[in-house]
N, C-alpha and C positions, 0 to 999 in steps of 0.2 A: 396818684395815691401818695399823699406825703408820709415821709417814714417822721414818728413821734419817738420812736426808743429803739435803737437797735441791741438787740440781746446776745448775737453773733452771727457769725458769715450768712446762715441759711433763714433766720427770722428777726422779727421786728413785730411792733406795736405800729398801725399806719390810721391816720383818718380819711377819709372817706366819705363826701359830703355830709362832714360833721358829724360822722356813728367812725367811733373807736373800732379796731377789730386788730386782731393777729393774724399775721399769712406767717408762711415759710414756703420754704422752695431752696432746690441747691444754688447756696451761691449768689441769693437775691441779696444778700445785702454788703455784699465785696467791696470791699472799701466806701462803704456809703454811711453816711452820717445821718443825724436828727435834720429833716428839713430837707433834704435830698426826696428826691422821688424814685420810686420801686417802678422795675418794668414788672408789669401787668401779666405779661405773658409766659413770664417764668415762678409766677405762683405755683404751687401746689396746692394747698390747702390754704383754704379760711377758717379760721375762727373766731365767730361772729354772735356774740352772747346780748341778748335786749338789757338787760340789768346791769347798768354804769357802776354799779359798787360793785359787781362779781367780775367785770373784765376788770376792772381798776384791781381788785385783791390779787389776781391772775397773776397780772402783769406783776404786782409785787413781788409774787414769789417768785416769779419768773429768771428778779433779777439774781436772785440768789440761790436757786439750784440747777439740773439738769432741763435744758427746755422739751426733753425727750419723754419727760412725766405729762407734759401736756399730750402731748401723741399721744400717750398711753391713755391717757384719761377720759381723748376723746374716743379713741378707739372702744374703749370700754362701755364710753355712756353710748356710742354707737349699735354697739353689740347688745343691750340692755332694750334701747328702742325695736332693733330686728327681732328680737325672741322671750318680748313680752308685751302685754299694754298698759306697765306701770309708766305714768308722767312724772316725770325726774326733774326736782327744779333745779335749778341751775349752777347752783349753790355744789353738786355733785364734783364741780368741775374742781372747784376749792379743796374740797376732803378726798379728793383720790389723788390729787398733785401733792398735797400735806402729807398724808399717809403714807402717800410710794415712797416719798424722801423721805418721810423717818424710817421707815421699812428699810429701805438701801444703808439709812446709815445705822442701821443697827446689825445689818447684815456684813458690813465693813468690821463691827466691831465681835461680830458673833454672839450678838447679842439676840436671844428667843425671848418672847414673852406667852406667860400662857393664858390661855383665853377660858376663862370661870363659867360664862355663857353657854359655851359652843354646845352641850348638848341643848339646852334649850333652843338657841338658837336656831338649830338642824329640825327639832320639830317645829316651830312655833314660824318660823322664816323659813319652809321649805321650797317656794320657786326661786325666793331672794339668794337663799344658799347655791341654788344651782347657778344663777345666772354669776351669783363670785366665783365658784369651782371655773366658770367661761371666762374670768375677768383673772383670774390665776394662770391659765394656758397664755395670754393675753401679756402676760409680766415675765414669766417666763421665757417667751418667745422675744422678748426683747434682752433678758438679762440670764445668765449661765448663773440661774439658783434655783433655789427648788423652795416653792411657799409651802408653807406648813399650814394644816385643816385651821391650826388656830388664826393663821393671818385668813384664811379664808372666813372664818366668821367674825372677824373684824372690817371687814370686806363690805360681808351680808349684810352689817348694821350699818356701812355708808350707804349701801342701794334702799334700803327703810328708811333710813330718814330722810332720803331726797325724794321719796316717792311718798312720804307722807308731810314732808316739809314739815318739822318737827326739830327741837331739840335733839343735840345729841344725848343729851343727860337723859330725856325721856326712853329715848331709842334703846339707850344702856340698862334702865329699870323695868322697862316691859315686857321683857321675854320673862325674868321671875313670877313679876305680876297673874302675867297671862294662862302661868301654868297651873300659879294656884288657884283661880278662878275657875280653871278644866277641873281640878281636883274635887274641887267644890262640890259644883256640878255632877263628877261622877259618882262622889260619896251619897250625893242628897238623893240622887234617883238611882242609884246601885245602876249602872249601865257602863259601856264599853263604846267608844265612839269609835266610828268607822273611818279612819283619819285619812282612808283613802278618795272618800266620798264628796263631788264634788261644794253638799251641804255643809259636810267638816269645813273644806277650806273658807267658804264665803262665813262660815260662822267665824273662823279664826281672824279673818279680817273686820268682821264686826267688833271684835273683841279688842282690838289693837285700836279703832279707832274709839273706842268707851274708854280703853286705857288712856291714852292722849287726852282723852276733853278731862278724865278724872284729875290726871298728873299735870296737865297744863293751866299754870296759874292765869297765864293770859288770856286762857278760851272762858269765856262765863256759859257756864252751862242753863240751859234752858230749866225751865221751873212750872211745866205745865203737867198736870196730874191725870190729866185723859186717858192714859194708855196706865197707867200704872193701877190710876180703881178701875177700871175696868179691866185688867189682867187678874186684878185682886179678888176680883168676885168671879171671873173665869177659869181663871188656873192660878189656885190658893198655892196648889205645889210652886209654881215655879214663883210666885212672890215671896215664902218662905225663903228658895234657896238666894232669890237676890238679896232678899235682909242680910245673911248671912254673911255675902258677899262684900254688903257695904259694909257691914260691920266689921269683917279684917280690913278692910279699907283704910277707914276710921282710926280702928286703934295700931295699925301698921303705918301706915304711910300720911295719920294726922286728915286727909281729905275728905268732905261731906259731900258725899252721893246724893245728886236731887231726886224727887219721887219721875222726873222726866224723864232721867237717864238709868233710874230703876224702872220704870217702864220700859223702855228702848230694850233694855238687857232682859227683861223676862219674856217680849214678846218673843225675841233671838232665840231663847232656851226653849219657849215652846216649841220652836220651829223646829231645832234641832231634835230634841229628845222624841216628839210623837212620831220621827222615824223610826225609832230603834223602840220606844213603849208608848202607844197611841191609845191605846184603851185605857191600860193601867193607871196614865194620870191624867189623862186631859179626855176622856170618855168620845174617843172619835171613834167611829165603826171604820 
């Protein structure tokens, strides 16, 4: 295993029939140079990423902060794998090594930032939220500070956008979005959603991902009109509240809703709402 970068006494950058990776271990790299060979047997850990631009960014920052943010970051995407089944792309590894180092160096300087989100974020990201409050004991247990609810939902919005592989810039817009869409929704059919209820959650993830195809310039949305007349001659209520919908869309945020993904979103709203009013609008016994 040829060492390609040594970063300090305990890790390195090594290849490996010709696949990049990072090890560390105490010690592995004591007096050892680029080109020198690592014993094998004093590894600890591997970090072994498929995507050549995401070890490559890595290793970059690598060279210029604590390589301890990598531990932490894998630990974390660790901990995120064990007590969920969101798929986290890889890209994770980049925005929790980034983040921790700005965090640390804002904490040197006592410097807080406060996060505008967080309550949305607390509804609209609730398992994402829990799994950063695990990713905060996680930070803490390596560093004598105490993270604040707002770095935890600053947190939250890196576990969403590596599990929806998305922008950040979307990630940051769509907890607002999301909530006035609920609103929408509970204005047009006067109801109360049971946010406890396994249907609330799969709806609220439906909704994140309409938001994304809505906000992402680079997803071309689908333009097939099947589900939309035929919703519209089914359930007139809920194609009403999607017009609505698009329409703050439209005149907020400039983006035109296809009748496909106005379809997608009313058959959602049916599904939701004839739990809580099943007669009233949609004539089901």
């Amino acid at each position: 295993m040829e060492i390609l970068r040594v970063y300090n006494n305990n890790v390195a950058a090594v290849l490996q029939n010709d696949d990049e990776m990072i090890v560390s271990g105490r010690g592995i790299c004591f007096q050892k140079k680029k080109g020198d060979i690592i014993d094998e047997t004093k590894i600890e850990k591997y970090f072994i990423l498929k995507d050549k631009q995401i070890i490559s960014r890595v290793q970059e920052l690598l060279q210029n902060i604590s390589t301890e943010y990598l531990d932490i970051a894998d630990e974390i995407s660790n901990m995120i794998k064990q007590n969920s089944d969101l798929e986290l792309s890889e890209n994770i590894y980049i925005t929790l090594i980034d983040h921790i180092s700005l965090f640390m160096e804002r904490e040197k300087k006592n410097i807080s930032f406060e996060n505008p989100l967080l309550i949305d974020i607390k509804h609209i990201y609730k398992k994402e939220y829990e799994l950063a409050k695990k990713a905060r004991n996680i930070i803490e247990n390596h560093f004598d500070i105490r993270v604040s609810d707002d770095e935890v939902g600053f947190l939250t919005l890196h576990i969403v956008n590596a599990s929806m592989n998305q922008s950040f810039d979307i990630t940051m817009r769509a907890p607002k979005l999301i909530q006035v869409i609920l609103e929408i929704i509970r204005v047009h059919f006067n109801i109360t959603f049971d946010e406890k209820s396994i249907r609330y959650e799969r709806f609220l993830r439906h909704l994140q991902f309409f938001v994304r195809r809505v906000l992402d310039e680079n997803i071309i949305q689908e333009d097939d009109t099947f589900l939309y007349n035929m919703s519209k001659n089914a359930y007139p209520e809920a194609i009403d509240c999607v017009n609505k919908i698009a329409l703050f869309i439209e005149l907020n945020y400039k983006k035109n809703v296809t009748k496909a993904e106005m379809g997608y979103l009313a058959y959602h709203i049916v599904n939701i709402v004839k739990e809580l009013k099943p007669e009233e609008y949609f004539n089901i016994k």
